[in-house]
TIMI-2910 file (N, C-alpha, C, CB; in pm, 1 decimal, decimal comma, always signed):
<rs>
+----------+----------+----------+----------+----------+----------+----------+----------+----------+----------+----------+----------+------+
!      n_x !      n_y !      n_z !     ca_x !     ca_y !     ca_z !      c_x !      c_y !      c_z !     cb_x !     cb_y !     cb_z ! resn !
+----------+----------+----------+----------+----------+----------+----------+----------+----------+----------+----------+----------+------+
!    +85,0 !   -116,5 !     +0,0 !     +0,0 !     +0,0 !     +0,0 !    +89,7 !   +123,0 !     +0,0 !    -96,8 !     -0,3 !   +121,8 !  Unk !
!    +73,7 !   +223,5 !    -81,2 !   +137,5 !   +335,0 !    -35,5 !    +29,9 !   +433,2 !    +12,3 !   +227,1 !   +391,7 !   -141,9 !  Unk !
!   +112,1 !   +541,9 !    +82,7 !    +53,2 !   +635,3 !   +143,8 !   +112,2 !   +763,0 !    +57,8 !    +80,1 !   +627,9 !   +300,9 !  Unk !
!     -1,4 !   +888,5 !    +34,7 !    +18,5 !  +1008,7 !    -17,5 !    -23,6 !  +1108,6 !    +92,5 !    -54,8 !  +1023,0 !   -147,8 !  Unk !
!    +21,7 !  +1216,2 !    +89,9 !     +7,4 !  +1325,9 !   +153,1 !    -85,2 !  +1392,5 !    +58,3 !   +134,6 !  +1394,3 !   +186,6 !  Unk !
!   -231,9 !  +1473,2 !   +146,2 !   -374,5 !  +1511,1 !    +67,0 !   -259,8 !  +1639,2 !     -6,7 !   -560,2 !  +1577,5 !   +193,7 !  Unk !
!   -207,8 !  +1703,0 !    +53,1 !   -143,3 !  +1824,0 !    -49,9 !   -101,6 !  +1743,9 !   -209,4 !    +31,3 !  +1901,0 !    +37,3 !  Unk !
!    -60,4 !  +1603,8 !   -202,3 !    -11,7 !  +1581,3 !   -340,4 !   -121,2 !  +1551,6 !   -416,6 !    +89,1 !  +1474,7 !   -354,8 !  Unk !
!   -226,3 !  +1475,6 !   -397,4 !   -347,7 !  +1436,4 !   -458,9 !   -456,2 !  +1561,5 !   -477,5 !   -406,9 !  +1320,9 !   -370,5 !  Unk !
!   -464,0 !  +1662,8 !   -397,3 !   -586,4 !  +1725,4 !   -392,8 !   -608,5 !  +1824,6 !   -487,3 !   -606,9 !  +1775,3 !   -276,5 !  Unk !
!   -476,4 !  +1857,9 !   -619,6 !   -471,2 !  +1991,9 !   -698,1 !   -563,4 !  +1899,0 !   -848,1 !   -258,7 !  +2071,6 !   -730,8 !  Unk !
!   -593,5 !  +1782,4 !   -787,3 !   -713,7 !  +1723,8 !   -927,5 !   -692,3 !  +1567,4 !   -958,9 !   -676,6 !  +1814,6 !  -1107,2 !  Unk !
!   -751,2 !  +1525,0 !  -1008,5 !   -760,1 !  +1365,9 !  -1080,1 !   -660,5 !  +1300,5 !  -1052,1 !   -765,8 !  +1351,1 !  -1231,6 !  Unk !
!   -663,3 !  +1190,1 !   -934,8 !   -536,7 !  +1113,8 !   -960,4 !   -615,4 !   +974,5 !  -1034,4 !   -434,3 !  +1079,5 !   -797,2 !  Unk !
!   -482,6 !   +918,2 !  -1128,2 !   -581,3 !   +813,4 !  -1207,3 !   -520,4 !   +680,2 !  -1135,2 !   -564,8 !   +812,5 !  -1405,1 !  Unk !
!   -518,7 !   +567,6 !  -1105,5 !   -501,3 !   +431,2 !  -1064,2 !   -492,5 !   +347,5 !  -1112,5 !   -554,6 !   +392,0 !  -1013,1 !  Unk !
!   -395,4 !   +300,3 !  -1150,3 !   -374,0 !   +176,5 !  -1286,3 !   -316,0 !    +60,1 !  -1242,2 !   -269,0 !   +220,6 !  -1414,7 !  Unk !
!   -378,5 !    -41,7 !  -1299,1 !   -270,7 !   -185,5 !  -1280,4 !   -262,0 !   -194,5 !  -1394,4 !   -310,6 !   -334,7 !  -1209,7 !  Unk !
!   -136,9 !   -249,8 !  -1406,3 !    -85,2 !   -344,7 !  -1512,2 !    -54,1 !   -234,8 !  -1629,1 !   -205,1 !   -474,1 !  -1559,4 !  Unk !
!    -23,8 !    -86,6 !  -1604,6 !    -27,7 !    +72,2 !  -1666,8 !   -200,8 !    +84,4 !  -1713,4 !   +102,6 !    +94,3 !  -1836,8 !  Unk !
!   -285,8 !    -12,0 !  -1691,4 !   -404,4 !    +13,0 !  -1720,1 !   -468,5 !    +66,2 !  -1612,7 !   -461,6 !    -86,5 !  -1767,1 !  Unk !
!   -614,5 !   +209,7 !  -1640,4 !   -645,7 !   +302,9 !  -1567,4 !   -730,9 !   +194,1 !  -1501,3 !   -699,6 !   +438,9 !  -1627,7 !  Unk !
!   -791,7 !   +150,7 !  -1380,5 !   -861,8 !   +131,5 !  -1327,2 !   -961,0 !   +187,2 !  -1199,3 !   -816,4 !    +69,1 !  -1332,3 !  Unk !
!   -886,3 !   +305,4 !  -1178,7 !   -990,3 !   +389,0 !  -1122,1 !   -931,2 !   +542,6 !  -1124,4 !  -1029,5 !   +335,4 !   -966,8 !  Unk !
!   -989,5 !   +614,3 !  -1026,2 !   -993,9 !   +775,0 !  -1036,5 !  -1012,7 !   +811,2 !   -908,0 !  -1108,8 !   +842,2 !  -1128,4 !  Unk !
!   -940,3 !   +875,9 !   -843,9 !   -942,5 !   +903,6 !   -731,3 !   -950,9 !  +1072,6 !   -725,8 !   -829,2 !   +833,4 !   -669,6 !  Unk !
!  -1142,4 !  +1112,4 !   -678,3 !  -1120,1 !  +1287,8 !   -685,6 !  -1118,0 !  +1354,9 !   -560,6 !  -1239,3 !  +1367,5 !   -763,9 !  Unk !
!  -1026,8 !  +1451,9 !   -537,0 !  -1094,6 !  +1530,2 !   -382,3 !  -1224,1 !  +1614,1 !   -425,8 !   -967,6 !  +1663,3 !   -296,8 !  Unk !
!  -1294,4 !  +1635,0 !   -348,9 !  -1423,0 !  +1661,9 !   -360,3 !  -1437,7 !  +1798,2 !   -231,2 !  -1517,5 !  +1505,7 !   -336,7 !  Unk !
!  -1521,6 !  +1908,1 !   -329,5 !  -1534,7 !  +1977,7 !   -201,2 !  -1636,8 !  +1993,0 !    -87,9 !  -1521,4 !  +2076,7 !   -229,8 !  Unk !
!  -1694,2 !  +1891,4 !    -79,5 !  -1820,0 !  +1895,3 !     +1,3 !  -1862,7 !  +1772,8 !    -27,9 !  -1925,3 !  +2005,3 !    -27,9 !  Unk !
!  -2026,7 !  +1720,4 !    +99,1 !  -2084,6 !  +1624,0 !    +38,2 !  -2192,0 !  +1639,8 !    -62,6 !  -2121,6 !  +1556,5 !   +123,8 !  Unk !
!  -2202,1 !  +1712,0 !   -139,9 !  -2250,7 !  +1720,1 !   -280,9 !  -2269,1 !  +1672,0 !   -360,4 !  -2225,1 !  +1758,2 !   -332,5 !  Unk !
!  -2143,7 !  +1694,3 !   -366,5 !  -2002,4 !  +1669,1 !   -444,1 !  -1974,0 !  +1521,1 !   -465,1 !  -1873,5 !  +1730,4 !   -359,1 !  Unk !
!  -1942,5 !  +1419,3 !   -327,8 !  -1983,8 !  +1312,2 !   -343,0 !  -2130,3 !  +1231,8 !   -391,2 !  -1951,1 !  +1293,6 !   -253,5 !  Unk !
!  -2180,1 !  +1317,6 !   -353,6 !  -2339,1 !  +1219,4 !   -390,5 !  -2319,6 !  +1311,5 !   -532,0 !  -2540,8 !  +1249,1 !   -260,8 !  Unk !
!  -2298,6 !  +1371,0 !   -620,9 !  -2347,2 !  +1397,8 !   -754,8 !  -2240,5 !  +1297,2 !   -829,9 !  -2342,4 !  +1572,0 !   -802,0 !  Unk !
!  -2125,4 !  +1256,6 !   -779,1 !  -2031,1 !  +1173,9 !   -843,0 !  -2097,5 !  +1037,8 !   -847,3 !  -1893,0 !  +1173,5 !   -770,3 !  Unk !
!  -2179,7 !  +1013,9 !   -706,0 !  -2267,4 !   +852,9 !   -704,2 !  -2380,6 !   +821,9 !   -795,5 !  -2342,0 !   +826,0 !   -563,6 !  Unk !
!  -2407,8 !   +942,7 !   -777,9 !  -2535,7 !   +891,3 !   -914,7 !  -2514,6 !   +900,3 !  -1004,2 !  -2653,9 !   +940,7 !   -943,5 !  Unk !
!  -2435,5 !  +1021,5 !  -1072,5 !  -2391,4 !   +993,1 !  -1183,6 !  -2357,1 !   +793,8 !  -1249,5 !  -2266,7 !  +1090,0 !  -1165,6 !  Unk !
!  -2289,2 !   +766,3 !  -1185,9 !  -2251,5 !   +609,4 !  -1212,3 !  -2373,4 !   +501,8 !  -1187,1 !  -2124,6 !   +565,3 !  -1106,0 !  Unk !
!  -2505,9 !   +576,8 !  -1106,4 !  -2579,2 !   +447,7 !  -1092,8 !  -2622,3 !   +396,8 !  -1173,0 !  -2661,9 !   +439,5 !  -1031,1 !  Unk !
!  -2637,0 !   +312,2 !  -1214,0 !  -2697,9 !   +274,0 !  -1341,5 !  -2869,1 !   +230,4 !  -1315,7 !  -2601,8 !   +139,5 !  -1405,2 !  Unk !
!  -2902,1 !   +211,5 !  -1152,4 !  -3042,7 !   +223,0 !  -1156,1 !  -3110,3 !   +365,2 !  -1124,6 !  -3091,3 !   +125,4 !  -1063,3 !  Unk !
!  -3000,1 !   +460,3 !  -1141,1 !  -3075,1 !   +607,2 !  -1141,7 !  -3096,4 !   +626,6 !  -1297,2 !  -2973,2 !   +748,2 !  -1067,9 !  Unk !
!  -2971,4 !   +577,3 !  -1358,7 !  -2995,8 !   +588,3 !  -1492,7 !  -3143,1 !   +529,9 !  -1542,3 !  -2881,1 !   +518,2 !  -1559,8 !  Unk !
!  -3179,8 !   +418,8 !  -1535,9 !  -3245,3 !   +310,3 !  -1601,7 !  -3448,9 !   +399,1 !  -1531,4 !  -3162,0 !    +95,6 !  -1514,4 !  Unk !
!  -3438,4 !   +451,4 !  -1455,3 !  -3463,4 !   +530,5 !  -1346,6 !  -3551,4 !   +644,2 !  -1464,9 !  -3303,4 !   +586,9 !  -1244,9 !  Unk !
!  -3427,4 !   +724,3 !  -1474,5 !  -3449,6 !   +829,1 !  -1547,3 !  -3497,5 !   +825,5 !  -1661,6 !  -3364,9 !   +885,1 !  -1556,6 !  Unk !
!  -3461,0 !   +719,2 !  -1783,5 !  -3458,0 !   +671,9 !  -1906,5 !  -3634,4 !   +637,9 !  -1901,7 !  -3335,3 !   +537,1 !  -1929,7 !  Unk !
!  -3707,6 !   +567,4 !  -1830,4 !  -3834,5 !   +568,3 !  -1806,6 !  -3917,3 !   +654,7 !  -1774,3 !  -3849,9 !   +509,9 !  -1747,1 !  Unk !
!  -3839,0 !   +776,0 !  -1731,6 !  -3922,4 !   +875,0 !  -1670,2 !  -3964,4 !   +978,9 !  -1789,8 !  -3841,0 !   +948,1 !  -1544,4 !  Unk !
!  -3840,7 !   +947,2 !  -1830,1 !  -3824,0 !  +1068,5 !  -1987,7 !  -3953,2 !  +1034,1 !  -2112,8 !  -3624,4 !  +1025,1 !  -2097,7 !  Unk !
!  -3899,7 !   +844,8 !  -2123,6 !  -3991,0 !   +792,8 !  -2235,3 !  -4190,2 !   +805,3 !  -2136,8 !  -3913,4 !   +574,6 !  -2285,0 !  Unk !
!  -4178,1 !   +829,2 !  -2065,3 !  -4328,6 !   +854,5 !  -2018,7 !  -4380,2 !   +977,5 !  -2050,5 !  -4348,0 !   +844,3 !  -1874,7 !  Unk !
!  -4324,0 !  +1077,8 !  -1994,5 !  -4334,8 !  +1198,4 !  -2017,4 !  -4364,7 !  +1244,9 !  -2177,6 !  -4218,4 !  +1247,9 !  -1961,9 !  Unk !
!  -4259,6 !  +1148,9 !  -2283,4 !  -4262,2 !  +1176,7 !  -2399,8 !  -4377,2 !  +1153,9 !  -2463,1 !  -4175,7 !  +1127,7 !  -2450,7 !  Unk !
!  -4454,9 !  +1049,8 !  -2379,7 !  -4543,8 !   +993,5 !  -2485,1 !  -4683,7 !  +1013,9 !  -2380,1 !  -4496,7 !   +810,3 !  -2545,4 !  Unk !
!  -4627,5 !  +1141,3 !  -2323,6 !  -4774,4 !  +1225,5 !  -2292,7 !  -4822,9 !  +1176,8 !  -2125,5 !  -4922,5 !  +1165,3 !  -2431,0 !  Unk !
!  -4735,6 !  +1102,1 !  -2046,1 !  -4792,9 !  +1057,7 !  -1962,2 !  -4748,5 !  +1128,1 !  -1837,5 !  -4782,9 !   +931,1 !  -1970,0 !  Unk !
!  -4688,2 !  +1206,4 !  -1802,6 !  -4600,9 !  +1311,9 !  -1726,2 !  -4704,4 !  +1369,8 !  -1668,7 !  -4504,9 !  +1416,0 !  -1806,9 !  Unk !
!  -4694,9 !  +1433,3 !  -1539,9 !  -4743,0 !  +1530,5 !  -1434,0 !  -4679,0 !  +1638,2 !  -1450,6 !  -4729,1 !  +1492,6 !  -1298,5 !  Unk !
!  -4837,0 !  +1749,1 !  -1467,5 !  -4803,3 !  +1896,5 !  -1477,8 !  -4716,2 !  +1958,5 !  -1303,1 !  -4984,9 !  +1986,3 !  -1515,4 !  Unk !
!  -4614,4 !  +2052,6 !  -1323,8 !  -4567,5 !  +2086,2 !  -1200,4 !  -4637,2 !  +2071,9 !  -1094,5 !  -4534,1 !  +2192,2 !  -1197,2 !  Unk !
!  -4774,9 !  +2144,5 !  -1110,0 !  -4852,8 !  +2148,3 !  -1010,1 !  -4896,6 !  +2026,8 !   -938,6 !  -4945,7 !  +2209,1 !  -1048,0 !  Unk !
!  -4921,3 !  +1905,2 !  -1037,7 !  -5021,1 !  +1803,6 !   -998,1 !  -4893,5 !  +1703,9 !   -925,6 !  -5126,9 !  +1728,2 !  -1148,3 !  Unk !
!  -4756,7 !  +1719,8 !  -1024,8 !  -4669,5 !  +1678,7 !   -902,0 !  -4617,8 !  +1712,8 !   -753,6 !  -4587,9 !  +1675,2 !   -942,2 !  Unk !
!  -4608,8 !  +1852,4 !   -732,3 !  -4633,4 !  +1896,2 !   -575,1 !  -4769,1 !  +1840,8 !   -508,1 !  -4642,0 !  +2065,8 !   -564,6 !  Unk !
!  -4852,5 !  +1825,5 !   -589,1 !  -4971,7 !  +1752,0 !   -508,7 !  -4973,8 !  +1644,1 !   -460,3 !  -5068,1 !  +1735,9 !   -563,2 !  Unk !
!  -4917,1 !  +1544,0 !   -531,3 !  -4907,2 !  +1426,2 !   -496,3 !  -4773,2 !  +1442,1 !   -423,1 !  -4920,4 !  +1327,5 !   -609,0 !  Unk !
!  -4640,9 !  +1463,7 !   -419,0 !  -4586,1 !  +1488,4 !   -263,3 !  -4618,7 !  +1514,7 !   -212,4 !  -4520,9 !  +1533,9 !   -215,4 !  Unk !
!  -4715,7 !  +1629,7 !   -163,9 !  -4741,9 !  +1681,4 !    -22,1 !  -4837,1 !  +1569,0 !     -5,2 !  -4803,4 !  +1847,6 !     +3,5 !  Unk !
!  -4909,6 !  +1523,1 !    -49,4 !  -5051,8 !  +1376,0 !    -24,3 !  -4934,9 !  +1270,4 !    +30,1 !  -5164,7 !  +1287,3 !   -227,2 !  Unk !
!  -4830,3 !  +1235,8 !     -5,9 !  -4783,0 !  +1147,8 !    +32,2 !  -4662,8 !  +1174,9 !   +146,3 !  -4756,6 !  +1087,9 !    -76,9 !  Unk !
!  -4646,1 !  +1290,9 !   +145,5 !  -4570,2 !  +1342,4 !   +268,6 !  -4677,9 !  +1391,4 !   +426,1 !  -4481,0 !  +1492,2 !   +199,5 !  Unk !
!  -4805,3 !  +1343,8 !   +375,8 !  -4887,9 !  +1378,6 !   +471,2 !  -4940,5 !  +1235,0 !   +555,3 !  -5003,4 !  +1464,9 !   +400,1 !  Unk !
!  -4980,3 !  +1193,6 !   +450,0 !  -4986,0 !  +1014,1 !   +430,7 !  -4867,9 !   +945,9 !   +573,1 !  -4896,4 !   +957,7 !   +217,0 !  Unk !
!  -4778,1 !  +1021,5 !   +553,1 !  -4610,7 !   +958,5 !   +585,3 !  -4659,6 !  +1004,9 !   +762,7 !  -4415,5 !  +1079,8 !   +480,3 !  Unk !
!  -4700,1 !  +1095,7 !   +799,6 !  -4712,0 !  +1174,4 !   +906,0 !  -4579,6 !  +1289,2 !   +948,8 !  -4738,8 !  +1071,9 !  +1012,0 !  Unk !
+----------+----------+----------+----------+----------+----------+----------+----------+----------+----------+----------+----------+------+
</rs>
């Protein structure tokens, strides 16, 4: 294992390779945001998620702004 000092890693992207091949990415991050926008990005069931939400909407089946705050607050009431 080696150890780095955060001053050497933290000025951006360190990349992680075996075998000279990249296998990961190591980012400093400035907040937890920051981390959670890096996690979903990669989910692939936020993706798969989204991809359904879009093709619904497209083909007319989507909630107007309004009627979606309605149904949160109904179900955030529901919740107690």
């Amino acid at each position: 294992m080696r150890i780095a000092p955060l001053a050497d890693v933290k000025e951006g992207p360190v990349v992680i390779t075996r075998n000279g091949k990249a296998v990961a990415v190591l980012v400093a991050t400035a907040n937890d945001d920051d981390v959670e926008s890096l996690v979903l990005a990669r989910s692939p069931r936020l993706h798969k998620l989204l991809k359904k939400s879009r093709a619904s909407i497209k083909a007319g089946r989507g909630l107007s702004s309004k009627e979606f705050w309605n149904a949160v607050s109904k179900r955030q009431t529901r919740r107690g």
